[in-house]
Structure formats: C-alpha cells, structure tokens
Backbone of each chain as ProteinMPNN parsed JSONL, in Angstrom:
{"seq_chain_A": "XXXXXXXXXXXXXXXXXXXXXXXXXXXXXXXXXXXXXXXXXXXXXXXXXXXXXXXXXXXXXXXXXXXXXXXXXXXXXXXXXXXXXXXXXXXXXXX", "coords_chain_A": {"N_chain_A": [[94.766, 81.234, 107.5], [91.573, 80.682, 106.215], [88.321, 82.191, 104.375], [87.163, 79.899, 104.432], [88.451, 78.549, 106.222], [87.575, 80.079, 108.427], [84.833, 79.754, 108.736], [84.531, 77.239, 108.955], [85.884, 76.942, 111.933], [83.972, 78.493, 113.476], [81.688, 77.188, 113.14], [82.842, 74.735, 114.635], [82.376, 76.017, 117.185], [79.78, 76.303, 117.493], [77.974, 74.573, 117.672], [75.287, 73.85, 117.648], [74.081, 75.452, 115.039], [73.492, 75.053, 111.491], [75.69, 74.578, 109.333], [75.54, 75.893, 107.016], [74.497, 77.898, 107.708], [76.238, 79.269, 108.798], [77.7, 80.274, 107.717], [76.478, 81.792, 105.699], [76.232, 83.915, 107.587], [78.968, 84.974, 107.875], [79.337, 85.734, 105.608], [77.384, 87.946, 105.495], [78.648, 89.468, 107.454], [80.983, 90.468, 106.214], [80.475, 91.439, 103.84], [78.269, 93.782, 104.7], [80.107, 95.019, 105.621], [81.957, 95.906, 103.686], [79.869, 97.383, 102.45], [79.258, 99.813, 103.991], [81.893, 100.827, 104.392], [81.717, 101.727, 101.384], [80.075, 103.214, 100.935], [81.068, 105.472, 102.675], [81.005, 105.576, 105.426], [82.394, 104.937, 108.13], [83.864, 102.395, 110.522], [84.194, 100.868, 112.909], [84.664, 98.84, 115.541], [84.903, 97.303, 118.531], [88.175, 97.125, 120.36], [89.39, 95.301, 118.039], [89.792, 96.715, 115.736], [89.53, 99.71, 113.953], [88.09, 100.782, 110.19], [88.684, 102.82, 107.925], [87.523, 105.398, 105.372], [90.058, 106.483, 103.292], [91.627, 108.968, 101.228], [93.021, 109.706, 98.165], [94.76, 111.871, 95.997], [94.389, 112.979, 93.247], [96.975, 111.466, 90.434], [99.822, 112.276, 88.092], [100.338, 109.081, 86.544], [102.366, 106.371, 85.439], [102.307, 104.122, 82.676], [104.55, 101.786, 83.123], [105.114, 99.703, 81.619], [105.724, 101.22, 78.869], [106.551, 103.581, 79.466], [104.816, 105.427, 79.149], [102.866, 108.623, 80.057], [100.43, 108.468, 82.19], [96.941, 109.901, 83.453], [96.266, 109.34, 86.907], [92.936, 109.363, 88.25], [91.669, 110.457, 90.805], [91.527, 108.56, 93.955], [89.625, 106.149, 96.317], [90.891, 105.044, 98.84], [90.812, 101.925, 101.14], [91.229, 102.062, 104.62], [92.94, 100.523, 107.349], [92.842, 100.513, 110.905], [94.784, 99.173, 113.945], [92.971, 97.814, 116.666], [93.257, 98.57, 119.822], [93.565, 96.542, 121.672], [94.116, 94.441, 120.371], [96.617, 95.242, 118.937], [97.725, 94.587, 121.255], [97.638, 91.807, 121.91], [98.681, 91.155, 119.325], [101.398, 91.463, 119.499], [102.59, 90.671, 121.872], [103.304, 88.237, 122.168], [106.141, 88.497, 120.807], [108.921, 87.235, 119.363]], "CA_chain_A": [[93.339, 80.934, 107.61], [90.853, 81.721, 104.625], [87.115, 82.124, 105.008], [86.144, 78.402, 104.733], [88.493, 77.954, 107.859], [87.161, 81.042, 109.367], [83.626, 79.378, 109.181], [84.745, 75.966, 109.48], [86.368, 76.948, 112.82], [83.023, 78.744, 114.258], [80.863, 76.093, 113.08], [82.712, 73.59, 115.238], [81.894, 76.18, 118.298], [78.429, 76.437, 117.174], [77.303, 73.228, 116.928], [73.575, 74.11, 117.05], [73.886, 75.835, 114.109], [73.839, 74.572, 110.485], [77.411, 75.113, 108.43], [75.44, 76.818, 105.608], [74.09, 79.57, 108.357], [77.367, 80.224, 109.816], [78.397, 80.879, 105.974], [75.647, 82.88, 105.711], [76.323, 84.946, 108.598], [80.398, 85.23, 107.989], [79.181, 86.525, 104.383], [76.72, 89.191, 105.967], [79.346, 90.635, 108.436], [81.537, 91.191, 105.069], [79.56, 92.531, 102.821], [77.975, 94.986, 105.055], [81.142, 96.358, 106.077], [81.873, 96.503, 102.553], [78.914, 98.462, 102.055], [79.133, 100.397, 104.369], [83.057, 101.675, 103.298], [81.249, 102.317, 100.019], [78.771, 104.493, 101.566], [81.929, 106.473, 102.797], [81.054, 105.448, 106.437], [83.751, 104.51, 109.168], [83.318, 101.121, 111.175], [84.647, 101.072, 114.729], [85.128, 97.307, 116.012], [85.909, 97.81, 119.419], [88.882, 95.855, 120.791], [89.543, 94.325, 116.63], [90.227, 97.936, 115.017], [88.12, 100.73, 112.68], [88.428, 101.281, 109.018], [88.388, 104.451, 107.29], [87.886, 105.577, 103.352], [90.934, 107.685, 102.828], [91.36, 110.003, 99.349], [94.04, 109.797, 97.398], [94.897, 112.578, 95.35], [95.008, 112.235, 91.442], [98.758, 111.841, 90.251], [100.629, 111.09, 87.051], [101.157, 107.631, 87.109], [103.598, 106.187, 83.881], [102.781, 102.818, 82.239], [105.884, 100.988, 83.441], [106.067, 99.223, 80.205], [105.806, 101.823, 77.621], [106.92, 104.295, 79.932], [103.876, 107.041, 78.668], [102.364, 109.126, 81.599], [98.759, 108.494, 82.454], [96.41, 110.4, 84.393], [95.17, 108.497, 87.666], [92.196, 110.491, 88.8], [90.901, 110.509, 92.468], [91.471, 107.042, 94.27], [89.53, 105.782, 97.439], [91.422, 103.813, 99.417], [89.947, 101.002, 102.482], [92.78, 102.059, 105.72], [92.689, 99.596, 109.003], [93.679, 100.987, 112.156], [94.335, 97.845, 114.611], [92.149, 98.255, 118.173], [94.56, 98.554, 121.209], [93.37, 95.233, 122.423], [94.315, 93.372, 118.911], [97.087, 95.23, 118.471], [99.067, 94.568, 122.25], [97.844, 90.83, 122.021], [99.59, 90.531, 118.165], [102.883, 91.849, 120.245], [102.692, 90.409, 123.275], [104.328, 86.647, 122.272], [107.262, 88.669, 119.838], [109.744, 86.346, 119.02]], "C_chain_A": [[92.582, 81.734, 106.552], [89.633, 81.429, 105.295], [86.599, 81.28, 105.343], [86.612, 78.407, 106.035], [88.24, 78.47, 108.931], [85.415, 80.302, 109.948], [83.942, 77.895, 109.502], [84.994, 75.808, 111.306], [84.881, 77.352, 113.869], [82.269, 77.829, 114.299], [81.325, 74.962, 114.15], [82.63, 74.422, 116.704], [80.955, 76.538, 118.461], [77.64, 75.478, 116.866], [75.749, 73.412, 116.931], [72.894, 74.909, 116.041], [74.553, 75.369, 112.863], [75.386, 75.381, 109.601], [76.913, 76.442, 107.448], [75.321, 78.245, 106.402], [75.429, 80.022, 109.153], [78.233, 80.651, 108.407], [77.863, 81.912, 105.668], [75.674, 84.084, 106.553], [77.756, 85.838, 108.275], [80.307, 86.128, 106.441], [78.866, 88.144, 104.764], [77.621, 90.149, 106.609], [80.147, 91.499, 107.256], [81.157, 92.58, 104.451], [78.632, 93.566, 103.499], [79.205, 95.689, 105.717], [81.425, 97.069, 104.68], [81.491, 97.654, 101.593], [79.059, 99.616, 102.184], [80.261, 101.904, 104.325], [82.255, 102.418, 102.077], [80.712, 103.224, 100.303], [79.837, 105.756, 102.259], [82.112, 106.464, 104.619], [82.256, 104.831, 107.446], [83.08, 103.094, 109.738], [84.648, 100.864, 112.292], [84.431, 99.478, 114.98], [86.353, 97.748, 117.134], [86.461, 96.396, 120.032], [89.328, 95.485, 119.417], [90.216, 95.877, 116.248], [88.995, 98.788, 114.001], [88.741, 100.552, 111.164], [87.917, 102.04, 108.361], [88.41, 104.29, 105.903], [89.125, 106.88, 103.491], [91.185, 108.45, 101.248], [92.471, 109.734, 99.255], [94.387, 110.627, 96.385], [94.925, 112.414, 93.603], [96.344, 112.729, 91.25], [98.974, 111.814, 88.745], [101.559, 110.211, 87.177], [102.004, 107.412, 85.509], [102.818, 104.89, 83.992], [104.029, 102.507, 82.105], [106.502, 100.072, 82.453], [106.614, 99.994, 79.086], [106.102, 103.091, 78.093], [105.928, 105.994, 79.72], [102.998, 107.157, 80.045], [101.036, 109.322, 80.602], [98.213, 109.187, 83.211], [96.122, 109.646, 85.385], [94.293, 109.413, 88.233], [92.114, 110.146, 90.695], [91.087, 109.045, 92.765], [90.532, 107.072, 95.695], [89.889, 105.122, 98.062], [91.307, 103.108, 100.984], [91.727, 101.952, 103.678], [92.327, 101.638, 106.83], [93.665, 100.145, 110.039], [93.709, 99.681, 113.242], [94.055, 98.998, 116.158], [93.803, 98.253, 119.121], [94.331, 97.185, 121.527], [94.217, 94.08, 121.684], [95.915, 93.601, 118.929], [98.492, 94.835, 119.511], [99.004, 92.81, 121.919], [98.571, 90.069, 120.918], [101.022, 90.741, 118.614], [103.033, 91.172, 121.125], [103.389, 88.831, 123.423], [105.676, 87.088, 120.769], [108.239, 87.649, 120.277], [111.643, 86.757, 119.331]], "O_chain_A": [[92.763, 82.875, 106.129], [89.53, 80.764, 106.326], [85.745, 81.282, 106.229], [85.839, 78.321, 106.989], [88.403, 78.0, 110.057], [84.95, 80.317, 111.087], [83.42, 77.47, 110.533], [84.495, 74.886, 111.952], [84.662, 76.675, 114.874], [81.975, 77.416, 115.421], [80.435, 74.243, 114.605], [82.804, 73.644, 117.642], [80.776, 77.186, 119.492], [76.774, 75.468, 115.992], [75.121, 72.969, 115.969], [71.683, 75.12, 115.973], [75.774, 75.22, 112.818], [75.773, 76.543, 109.472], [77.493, 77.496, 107.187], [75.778, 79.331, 106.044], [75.538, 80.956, 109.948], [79.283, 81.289, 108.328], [78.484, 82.931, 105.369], [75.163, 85.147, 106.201], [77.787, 87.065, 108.362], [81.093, 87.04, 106.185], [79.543, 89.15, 104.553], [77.524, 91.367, 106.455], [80.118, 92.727, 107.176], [81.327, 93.799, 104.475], [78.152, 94.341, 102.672], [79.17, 96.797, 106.252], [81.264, 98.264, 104.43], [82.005, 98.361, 100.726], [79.072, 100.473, 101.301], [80.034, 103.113, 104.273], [82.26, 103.643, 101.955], [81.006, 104.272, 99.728], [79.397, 106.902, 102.341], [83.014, 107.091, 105.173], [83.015, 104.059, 106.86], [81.936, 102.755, 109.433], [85.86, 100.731, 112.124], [83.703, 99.052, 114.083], [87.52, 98.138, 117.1], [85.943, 95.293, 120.204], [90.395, 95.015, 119.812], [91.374, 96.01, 116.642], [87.918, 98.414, 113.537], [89.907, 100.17, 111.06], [86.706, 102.035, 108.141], [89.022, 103.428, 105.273], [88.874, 108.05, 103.778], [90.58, 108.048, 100.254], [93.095, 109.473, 100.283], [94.331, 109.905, 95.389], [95.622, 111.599, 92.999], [96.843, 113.796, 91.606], [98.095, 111.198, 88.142], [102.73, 110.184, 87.556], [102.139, 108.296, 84.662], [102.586, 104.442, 85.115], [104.673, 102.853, 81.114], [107.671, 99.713, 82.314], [107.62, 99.689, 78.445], [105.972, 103.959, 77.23], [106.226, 107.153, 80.009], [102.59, 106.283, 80.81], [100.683, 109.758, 79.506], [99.002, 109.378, 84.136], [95.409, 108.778, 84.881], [94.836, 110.375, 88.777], [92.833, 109.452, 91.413], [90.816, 108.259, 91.857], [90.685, 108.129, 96.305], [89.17, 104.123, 98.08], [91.708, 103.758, 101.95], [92.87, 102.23, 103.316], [91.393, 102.213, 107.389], [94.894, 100.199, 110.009], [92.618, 99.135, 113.406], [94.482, 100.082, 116.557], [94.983, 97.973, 118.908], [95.425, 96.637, 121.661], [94.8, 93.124, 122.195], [96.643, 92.607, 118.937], [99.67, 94.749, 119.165], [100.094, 92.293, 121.672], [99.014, 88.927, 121.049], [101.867, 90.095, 117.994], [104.249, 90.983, 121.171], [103.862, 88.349, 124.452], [106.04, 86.253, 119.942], [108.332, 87.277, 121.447], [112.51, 85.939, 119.023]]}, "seq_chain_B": "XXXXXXXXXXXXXXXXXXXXXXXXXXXXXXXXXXXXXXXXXXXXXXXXXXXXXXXXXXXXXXXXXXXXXXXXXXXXXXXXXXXXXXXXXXXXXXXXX", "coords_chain_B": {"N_chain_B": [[79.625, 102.978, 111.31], [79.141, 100.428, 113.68], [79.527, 97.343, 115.934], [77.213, 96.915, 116.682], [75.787, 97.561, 114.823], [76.235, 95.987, 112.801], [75.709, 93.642, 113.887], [72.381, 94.133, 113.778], [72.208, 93.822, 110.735], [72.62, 91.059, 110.661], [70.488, 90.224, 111.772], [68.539, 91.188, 110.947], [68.99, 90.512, 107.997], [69.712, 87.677, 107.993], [68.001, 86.31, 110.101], [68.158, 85.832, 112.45], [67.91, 85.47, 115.971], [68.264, 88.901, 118.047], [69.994, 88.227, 120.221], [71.215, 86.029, 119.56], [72.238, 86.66, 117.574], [74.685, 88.886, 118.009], [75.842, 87.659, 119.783], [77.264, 85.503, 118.05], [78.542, 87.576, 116.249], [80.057, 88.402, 117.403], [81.29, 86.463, 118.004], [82.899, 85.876, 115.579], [85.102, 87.87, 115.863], [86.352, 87.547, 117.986], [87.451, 85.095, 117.093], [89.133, 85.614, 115.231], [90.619, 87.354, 115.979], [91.697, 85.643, 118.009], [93.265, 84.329, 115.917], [95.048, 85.477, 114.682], [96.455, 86.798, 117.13], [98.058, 84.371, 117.113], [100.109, 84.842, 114.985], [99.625, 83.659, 113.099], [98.262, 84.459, 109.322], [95.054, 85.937, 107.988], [92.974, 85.381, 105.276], [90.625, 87.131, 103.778], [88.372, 86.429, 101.319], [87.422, 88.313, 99.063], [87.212, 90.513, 100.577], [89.696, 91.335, 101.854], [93.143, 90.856, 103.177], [94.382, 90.144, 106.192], [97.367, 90.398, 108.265], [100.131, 89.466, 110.017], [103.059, 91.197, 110.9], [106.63, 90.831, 111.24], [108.348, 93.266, 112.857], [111.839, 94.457, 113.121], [113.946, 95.898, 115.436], [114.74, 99.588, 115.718], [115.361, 102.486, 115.276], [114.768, 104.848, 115.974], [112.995, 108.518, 116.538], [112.443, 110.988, 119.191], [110.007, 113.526, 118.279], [109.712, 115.886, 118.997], [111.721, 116.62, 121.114], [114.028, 115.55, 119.763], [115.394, 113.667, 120.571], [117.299, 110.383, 120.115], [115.756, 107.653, 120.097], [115.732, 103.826, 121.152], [113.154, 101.813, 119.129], [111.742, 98.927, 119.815], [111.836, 95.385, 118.853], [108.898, 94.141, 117.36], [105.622, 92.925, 116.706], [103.178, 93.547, 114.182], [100.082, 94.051, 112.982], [98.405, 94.113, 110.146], [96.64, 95.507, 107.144], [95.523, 94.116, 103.994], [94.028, 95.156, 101.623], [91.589, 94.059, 99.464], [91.699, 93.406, 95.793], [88.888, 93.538, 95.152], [87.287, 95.145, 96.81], [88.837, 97.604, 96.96], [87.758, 98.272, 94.147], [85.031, 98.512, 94.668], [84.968, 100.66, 96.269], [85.668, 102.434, 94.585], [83.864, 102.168, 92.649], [84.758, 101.095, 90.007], [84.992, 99.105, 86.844], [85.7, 96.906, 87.0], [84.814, 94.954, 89.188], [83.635, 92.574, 89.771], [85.565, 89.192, 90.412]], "CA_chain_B": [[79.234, 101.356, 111.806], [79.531, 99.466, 114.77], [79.27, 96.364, 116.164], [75.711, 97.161, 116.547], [75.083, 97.566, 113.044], [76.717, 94.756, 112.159], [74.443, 92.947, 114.575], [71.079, 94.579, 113.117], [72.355, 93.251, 109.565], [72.15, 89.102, 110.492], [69.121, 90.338, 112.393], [67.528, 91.936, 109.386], [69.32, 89.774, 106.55], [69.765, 86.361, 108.179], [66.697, 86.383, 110.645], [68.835, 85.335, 113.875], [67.703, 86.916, 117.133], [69.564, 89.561, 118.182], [71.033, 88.195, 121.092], [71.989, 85.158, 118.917], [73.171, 87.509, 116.166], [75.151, 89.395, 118.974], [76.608, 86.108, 120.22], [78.01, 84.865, 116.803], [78.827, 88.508, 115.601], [81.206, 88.767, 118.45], [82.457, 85.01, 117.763], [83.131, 85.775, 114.436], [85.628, 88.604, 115.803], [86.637, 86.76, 118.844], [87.89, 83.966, 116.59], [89.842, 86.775, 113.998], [91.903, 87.989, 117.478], [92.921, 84.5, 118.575], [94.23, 83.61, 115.075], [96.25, 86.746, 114.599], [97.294, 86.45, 118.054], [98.96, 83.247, 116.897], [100.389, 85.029, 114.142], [98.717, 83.761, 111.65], [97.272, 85.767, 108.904], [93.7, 85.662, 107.67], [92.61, 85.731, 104.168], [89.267, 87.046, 103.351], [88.287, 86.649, 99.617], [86.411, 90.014, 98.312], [87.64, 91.969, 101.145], [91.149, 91.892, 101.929], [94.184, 89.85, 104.079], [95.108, 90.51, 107.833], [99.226, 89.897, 107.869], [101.198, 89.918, 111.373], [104.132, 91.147, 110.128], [107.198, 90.638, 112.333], [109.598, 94.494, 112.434], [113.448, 94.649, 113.915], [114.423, 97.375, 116.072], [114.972, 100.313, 114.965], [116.273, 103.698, 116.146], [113.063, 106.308, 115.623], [113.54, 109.861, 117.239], [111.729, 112.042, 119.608], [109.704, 114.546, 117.367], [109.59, 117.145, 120.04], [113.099, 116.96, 121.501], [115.193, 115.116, 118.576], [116.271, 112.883, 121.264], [116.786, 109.425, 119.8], [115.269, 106.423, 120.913], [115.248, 102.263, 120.057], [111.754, 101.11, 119.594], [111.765, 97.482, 119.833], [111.414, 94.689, 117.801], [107.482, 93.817, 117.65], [104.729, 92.397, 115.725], [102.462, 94.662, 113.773], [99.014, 93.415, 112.29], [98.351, 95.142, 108.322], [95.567, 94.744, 106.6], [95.973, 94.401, 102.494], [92.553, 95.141, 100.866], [91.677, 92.909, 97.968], [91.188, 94.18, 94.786], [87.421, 93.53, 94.877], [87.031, 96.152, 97.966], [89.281, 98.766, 96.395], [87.426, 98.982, 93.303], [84.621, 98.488, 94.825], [85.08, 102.06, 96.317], [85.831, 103.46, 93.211], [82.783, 102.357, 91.475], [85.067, 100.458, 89.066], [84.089, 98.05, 86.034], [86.272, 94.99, 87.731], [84.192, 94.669, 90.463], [83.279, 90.972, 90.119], [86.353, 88.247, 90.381]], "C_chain_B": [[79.812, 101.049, 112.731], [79.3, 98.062, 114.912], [77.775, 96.048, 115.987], [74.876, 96.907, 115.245], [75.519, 96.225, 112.381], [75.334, 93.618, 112.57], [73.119, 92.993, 113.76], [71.045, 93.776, 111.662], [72.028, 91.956, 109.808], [71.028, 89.37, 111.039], [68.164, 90.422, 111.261], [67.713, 90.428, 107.578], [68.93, 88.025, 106.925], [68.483, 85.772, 109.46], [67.115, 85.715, 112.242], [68.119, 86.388, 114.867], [68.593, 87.737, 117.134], [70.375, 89.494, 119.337], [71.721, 87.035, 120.243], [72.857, 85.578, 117.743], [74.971, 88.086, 117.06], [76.35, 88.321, 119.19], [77.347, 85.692, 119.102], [78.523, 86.114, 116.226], [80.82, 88.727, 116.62], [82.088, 87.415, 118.473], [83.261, 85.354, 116.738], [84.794, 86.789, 115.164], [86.668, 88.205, 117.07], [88.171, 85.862, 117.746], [89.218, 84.396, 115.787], [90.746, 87.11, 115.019], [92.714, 86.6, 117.967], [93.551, 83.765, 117.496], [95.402, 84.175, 114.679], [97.143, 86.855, 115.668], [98.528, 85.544, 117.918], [99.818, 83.453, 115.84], [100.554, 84.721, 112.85], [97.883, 84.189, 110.985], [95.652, 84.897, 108.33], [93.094, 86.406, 106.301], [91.279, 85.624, 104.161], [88.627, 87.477, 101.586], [87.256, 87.649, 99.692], [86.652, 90.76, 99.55], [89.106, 91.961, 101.744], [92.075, 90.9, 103.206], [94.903, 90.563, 105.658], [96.387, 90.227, 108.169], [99.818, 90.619, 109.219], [102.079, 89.783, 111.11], [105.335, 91.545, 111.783], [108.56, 92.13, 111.786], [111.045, 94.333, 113.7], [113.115, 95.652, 114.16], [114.723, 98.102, 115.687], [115.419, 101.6, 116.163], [115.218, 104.933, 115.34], [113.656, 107.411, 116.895], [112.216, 110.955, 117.968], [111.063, 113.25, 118.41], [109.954, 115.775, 118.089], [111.144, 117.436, 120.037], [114.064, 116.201, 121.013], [115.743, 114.132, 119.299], [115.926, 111.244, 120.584], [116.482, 108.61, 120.606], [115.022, 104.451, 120.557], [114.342, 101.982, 120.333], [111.964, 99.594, 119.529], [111.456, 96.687, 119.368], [109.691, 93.939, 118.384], [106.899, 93.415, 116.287], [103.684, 92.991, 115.356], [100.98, 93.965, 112.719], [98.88, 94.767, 111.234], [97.54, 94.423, 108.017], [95.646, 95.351, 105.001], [94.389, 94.169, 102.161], [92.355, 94.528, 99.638], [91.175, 93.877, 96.643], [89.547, 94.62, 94.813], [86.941, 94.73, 95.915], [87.447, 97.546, 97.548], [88.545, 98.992, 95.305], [86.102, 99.055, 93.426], [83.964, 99.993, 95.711], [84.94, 103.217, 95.721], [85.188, 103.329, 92.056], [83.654, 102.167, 89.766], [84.816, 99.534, 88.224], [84.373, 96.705, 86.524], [85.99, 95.005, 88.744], [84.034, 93.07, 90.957], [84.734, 90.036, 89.519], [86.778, 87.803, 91.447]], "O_chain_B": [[81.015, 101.296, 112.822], [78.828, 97.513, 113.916], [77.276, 95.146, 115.314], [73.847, 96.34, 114.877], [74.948, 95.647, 111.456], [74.447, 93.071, 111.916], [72.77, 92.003, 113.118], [70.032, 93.14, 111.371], [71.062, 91.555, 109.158], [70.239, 88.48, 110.723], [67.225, 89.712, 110.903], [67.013, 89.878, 106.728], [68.12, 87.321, 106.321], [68.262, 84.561, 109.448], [66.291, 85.19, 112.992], [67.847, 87.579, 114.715], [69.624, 87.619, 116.471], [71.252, 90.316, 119.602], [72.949, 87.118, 120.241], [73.81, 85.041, 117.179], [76.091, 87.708, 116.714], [77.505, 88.322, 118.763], [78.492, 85.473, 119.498], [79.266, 85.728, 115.324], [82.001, 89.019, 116.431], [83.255, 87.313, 118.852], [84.46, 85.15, 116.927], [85.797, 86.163, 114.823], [87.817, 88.641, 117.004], [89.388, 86.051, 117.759], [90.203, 83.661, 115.705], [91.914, 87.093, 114.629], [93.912, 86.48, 118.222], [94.254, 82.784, 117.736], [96.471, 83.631, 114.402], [98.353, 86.984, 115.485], [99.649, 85.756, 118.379], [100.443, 82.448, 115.503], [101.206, 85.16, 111.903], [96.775, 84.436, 111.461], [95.335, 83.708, 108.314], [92.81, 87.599, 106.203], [90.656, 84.589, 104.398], [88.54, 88.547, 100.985], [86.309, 87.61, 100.478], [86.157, 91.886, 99.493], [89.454, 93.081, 102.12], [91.435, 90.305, 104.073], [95.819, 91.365, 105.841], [96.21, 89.092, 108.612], [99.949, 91.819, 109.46], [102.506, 88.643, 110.927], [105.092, 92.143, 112.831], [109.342, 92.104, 110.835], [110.976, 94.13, 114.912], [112.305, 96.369, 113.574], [115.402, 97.701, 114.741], [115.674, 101.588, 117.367], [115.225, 105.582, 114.294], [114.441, 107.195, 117.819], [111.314, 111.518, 117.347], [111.9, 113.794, 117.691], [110.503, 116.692, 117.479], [111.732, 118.201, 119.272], [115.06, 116.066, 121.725], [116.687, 113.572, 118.742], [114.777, 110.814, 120.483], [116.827, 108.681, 121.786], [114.18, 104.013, 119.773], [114.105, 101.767, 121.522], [112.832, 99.419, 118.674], [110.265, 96.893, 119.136], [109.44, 93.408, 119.465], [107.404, 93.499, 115.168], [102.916, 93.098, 116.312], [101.258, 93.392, 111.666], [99.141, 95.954, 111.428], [97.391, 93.226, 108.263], [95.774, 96.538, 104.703], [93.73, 93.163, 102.426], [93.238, 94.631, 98.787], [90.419, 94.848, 96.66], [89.091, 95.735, 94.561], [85.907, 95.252, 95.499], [86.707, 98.521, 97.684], [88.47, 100.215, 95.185], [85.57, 99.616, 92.469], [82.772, 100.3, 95.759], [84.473, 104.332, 95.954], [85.416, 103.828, 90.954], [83.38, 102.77, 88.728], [84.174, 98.689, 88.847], [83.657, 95.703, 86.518], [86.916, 95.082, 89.551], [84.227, 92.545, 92.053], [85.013, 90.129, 88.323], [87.567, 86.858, 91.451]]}, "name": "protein", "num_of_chains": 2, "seq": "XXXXXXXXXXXXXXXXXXXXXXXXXXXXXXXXXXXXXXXXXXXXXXXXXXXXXXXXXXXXXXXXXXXXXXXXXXXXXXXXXXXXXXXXXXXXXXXXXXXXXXXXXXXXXXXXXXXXXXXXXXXXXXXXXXXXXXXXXXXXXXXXXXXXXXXXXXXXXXXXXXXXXXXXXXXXXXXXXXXXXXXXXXXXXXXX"}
C-alpha cells in the first residue's frame, strides 16, 4: 500500500468528504511529523508506535569504489519503536 | 508530539473541526494497523516504508543467568526512512526528490 491507496482507502470510509481533503489531511499528518523529527522532538502514537532522532557518531567511512577514506560527520537518524498494540497484532496471525 | 498535536495541525492547517480532525486523524492510523496487520507493508513517499518482516526461531540467551532460550518464530514491523526524511534531519542539499 502507497499513499494514494492509503487515501484512496479512507476516502471510501469517508464518503462525506472530498478525495482532495483526505489528501490534504494524509499530507498534513506527514509533514508535521516530519517537522516535528526535525525540530528534534519525539512523537508518541499511542497503540501505532513513537519515533525518536537518534545521533550517530561521525566515522570514517571509505568510498567503496576508489577505496579513499572520507570523513562522515555527525548523522541524525529517524528510529521507530512499534506500540505494543501494533506490534502483538503484526504477530498474532505468524505463519 | 502526540496524537493531539497532530490533531491541532488539520485543525490549524486544514480548517477541520477538531472532533472531525480527531476522527480522521485516528482513521488515518486505524487504517495503517489493519494493513500491517495483514502483513502488508506501507509505502509512504517523503517519509519512509513500514515492512512486516517475517524472523525464524532462534536460540537468544538469558542476559542475567546465561540460560538459553528459543524465541519463536514471529513477525516484526521495521520502519525504513526515505531518503527525503533522513536528509531532511541533516539539513542536507538533496532534500527535494
């Protein structure tokens, strides 16, 4: 599932609302989480999971073609913790 | 951030009430649990892919008392951040694609 079928799918349990505003909405939730990572802030989604900014240390990384070591400085990197709720009901029909 | 805030945002940005914001904020997340449930993943362009990845059993060990133990084969939701989010962190020049 990609975003169209993420909004495609609400839209058909929203029928009193236009397609474009449930595009509009599925954008907004994004991009302010987005933001809000940027801003260095946490985001808690209870039941779904949080996501944290974690640091990453600077390393020397190598160009893998030409084999010469690069600096990488400081990284920030997004990290998803899944909720308890999300994460028994993705287990709960194992195969 | 919370749910809350999330809320306040279609309130503020998209001009929905906020019980109707509320109501569709919580669909939106609703909808994201019963597709993963089904173990199918969920690609979101400019912020990153949800992937229920399926692990074999394994043989992991007490930390405390070394005693081993088999954890069981299960299904583990991962979330891969898209480029546009990661550099979007790092106040990088490839921000837009």
């Amino acid at each position: 599932m990609n975003k169209s079928d993420l909004i495609e799918s609400l839209a058909k349990k929203l029928p009193n609302l236009a397609g474009r505003d449930v595009e509009v909405i599925v954008n907004t939730i994004f991009e302010s989480m987005t933001e809000s990572l940027r801003q260095g802030d946490r985001i808690e989604i209870r039941g779904f999971g949080s996501f944290e900014v974690r640091t990453r240390k600077p390393r020397i990384g190598r160009n893998p073609k030409t084999g010469m070591s690069v600096e990488v400085g400081e990284r920030k990197v997004p990290f998803f913790k899944v909720g308890k709720e999300l994460r028994e009901r993705v287990n709960k029909a194992v195969i | 951030m919370t749910k809350a805030d999330i809320i306040e945002q279609i309130y503020e940005k998209v001009g929905f009430s906020k019980k109707e914001s509320a109501e569709i904020v919580e669909l939106v997340f609703d909808t994201m649990k019963e597709t993963l449930e089904k173990g199918e993943k969920i690609k979101i362009s400019g912020f990153g892919n949800f992937v229920v990845r399926q692990k074999r059993p394994r043989i992991g060990r007490n930390p405390q008392t070394g005693e081993e133990i088999e954890i069981s084969a299960r299904r583990v939701l991962t979330f891969r951040p898209s480029q546009v989010l990661k550099s979007a962190l790092n106040k990088d020049e490839i921000a837009e694609f």
